[in-house]
C-alpha positions in Angstrom: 112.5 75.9 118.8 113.2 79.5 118.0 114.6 80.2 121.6 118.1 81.2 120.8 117.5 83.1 117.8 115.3 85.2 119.6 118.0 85.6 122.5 120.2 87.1 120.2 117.7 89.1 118.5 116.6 90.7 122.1 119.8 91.4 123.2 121.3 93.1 119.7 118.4 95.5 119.6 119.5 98.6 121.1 118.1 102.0 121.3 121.0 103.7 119.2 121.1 107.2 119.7 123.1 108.1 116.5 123.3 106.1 113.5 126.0 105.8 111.4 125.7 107.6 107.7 128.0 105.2 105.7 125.2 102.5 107.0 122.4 102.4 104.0 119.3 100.3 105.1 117.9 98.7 102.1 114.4 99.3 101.6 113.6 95.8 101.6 114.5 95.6 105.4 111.8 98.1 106.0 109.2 96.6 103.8 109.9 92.7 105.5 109.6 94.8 108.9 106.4 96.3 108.2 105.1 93.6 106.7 105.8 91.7 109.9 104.4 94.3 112.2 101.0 93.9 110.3 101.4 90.2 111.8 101.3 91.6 115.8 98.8 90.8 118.1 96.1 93.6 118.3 93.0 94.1 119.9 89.8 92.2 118.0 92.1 92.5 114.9 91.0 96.2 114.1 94.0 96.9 113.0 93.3 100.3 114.7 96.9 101.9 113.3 98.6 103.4 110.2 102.7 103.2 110.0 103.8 106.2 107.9 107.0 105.7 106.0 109.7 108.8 106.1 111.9 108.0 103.1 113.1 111.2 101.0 115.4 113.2 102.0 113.3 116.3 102.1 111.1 114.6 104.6 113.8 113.3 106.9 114.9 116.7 107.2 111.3 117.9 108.0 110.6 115.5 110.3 113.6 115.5 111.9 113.6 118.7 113.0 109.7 118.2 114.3 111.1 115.6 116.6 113.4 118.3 118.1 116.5 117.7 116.4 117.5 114.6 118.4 120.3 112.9 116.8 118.9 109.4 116.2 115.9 111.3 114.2 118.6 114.0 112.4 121.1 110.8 111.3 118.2 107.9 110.8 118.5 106.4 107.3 114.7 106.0 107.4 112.3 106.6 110.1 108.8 105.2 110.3 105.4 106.9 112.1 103.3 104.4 113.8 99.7 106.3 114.2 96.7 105.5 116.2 93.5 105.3 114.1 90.5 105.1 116.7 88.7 106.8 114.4 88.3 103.6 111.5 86.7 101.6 113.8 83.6 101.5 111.8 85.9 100.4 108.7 88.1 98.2 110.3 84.9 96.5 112.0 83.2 96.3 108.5 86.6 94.4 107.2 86.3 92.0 110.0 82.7 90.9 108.9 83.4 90.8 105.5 86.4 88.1 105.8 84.1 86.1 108.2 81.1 86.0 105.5 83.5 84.7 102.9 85.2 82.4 105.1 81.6 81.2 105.6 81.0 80.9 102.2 77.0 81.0 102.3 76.9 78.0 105.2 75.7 79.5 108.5 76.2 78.1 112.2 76.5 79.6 115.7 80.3 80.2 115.5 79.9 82.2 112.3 76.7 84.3 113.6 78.5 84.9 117.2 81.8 86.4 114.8 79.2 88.6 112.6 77.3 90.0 115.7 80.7 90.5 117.6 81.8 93.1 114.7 78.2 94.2 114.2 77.1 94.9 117.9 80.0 94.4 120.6 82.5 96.7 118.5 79.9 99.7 117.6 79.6 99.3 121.7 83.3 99.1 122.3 84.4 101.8 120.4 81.0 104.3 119.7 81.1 107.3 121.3 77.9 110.5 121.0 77.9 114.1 121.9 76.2 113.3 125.5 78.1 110.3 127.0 75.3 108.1 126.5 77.3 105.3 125.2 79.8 105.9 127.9 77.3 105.6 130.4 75.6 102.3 128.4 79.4 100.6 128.5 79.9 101.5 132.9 76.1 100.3 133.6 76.9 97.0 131.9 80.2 96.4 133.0 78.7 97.2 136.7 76.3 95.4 136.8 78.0 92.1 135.1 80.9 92.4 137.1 78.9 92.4 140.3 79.4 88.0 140.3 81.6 87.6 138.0 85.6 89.1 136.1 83.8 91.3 133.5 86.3 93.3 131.2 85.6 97.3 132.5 85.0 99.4 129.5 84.6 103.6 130.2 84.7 106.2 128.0 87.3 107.5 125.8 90.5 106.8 127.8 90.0 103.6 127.9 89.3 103.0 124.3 92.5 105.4 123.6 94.5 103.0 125.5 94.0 99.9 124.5 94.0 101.6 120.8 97.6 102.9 122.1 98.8 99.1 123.3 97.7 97.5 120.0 100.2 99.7 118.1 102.9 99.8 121.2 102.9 95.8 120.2 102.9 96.7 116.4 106.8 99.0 116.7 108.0 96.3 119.0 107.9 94.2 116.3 108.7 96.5 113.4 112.2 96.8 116.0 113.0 93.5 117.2 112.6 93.2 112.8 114.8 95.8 112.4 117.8 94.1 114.6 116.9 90.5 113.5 118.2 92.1 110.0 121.2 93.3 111.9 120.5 97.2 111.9 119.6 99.3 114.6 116.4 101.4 115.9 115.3 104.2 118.3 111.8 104.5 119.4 111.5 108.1 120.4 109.8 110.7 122.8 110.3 114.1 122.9 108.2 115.1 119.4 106.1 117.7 118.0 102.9 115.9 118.0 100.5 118.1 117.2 103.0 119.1 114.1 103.9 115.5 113.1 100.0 115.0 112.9 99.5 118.1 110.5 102.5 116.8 108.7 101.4 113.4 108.2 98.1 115.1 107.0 99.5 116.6 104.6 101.5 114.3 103.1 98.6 111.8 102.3 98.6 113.1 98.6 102.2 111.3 97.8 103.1 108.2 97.2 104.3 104.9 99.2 107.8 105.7 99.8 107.8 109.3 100.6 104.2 108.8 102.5 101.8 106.3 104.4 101.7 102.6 104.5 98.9 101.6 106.1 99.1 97.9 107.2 96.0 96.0 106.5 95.8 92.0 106.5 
């Protein structure tokens, strides 16, 4: 139905590597597109991200330069963070049980139990880690032993849980881009950063409001 929209949404996103400064970007256009990121698919609908909004002028300038000075960063109109947050599993799990209890609405059947225990047992699992690997260990032994007559999904240690954290919010920009050229502007996703400084930086700026700080997606 939507097939030739979407054509020409793929092939007008481009990676532009300088952005022109008589171009202003509303701020609507970034809201609808991180509005419609919240919307990608993601693993077990943890929501295991936060996308950090770069809006003021001061903090353009600042984060430009902690992404090296590349032009797309130095002439963006606004630039966006999208962060991996492993670490609110236990929140993001907690969320997920409380929507399925009111869905539920008191009344209580197998579907409803298997959603509560997935949150309450399989996620603590999936995402638990302790000082000496025993949880690791616990997540290889099953997945050896279950996937000895049967596909079993192979769950390790940290790596593992970093990347699929990593591929949820890969598929989150995606969509905050393709957004950003289905309103007829342009985006670069970009490599070459500070890191480690972006990090402490986005730390830091938790104490100010929406447009100059964090907007974390949450359904």
């Amino acid at each position: 139905m939507y097939s030739n929209e979407f054509q020409k949404i793929i092939e007008h996103r481009r990676s532009n590597r300088k952005f022109d400064p008589a171009v202003a970007v509303p701020e609507e256009v970034i809201t609808r597109s991180l509005e419609r990121a919240i919307l990608s698919p993601n693993s077990s609908n943890m929501q295991l991200w936060e996308f950090y909004w770069i809006h003021s002028e001061e903090e353009k300038k600042r984060f430009g330069d902690l992404c090296l000075g590349q032009s797309a960063a130095k002439t963006a109109q606004e630039m966006v963070v999208f962060v991996t947050r492993k670490d609110l599993w236990k929140k993001r799990a907690k969320w997920n049980q409380s929507k399925i209890s009111e869905a539920a609405q008191g009344e209580s059947d197998k579907l409803i139990k298997r959603g509560l225990d997935y949150y309450g047992k399989v996620m603590p699992l999936a995402y638990g880690n302790d000082p000496f690997g025993v949880l690791t260990f616990v997540r290889r032994t099953i997945c050896f032993f279950a996937g000895l007559k049967k596909p079993f999904m192979r769950m390790g240690g940290k790596a593992d849980q970093r990347v699929t954290v990593h591929k949820s919010c890969a598929l989150a920009a995606q969509t905050f881009m393709l957004s950003i050229a289905a309103e007829g502007f342009e985006s670069c996703p970009m490599e070459g950063i500070d890191a480690w400084r972006i990090r402490r930086a986005l730390e830091q700026k938790k104490e100010f409001g929406v447009h100059d700080s964090v907007f974390l997606t949450k359904r």
